[in-house]
N, C-alpha and C positions, 0 to 999 in steps of 0.2 A: 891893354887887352881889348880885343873886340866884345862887339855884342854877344856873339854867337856864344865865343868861349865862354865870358862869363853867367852868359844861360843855358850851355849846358854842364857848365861847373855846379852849378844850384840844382840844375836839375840831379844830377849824381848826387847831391847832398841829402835833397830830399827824399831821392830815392832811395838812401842805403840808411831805412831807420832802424838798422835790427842791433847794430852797435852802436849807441849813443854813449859819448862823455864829452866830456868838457871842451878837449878838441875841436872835436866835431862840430860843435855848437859857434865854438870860435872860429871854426872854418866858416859856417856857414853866415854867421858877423862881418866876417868879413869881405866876402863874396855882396851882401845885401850891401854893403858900407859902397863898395867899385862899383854896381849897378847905379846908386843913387847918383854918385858922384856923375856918373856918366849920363845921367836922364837929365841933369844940370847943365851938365856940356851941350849937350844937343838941344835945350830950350835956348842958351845963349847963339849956339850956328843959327837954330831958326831964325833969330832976329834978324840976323846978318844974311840969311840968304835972300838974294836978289829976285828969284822969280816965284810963283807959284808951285810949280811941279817942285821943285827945293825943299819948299815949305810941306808940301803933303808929305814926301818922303820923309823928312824927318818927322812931321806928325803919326805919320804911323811907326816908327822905332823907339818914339815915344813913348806912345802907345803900348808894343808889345815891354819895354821896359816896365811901363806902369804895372801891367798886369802879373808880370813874372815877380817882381818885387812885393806886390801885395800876397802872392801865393806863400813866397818865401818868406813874408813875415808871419804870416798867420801860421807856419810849420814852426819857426824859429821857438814864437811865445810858446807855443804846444810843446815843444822840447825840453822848452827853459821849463817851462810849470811841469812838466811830469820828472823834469830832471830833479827838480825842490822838491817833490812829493817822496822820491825815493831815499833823499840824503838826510 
């Protein structure tokens, strides 16, 4: 799956907080689970890319990886702890 899909998979995640269960939560586990894996992938190309410009490009998809991944965890634990609070 690309970048894009799976940030705007999470974004749809995050966005639809009005029905939470368990699902949902495992959806969005999962989704964070393909991001990381995929921020992995692209430090490994980095090494391997031969120029410069290579290396920025994949620095900054990195980058946006980094940031979408920490939003979507800080929502995730927010879900899990109010989801524990109600059961």
């Amino acid at each position: 799956m690309k970048n894009a899909k799976l940030i705007e998979k999470l974004r749809k995640l995050i966005k639809n907080r009005n029905n939470i269960d368990e699902e949902h939560i495992e959806k969005l586990r999962k989704v964070l689970r393909k991001l990381k894996k995929r921020q992995h992938k692209l430090a490994d190309e980095r090494q391997e890319a031969q120029n410069d410009h290579d290396r920025q490009k994949i620095d900054q998809e990195i980058e946006v990886l980094k940031l979408q991944r920490k939003k979507g965890v800080e929502i995730y634990k927010q879900l899990k702890k109010e989801r524990e609070e109600f059961s």
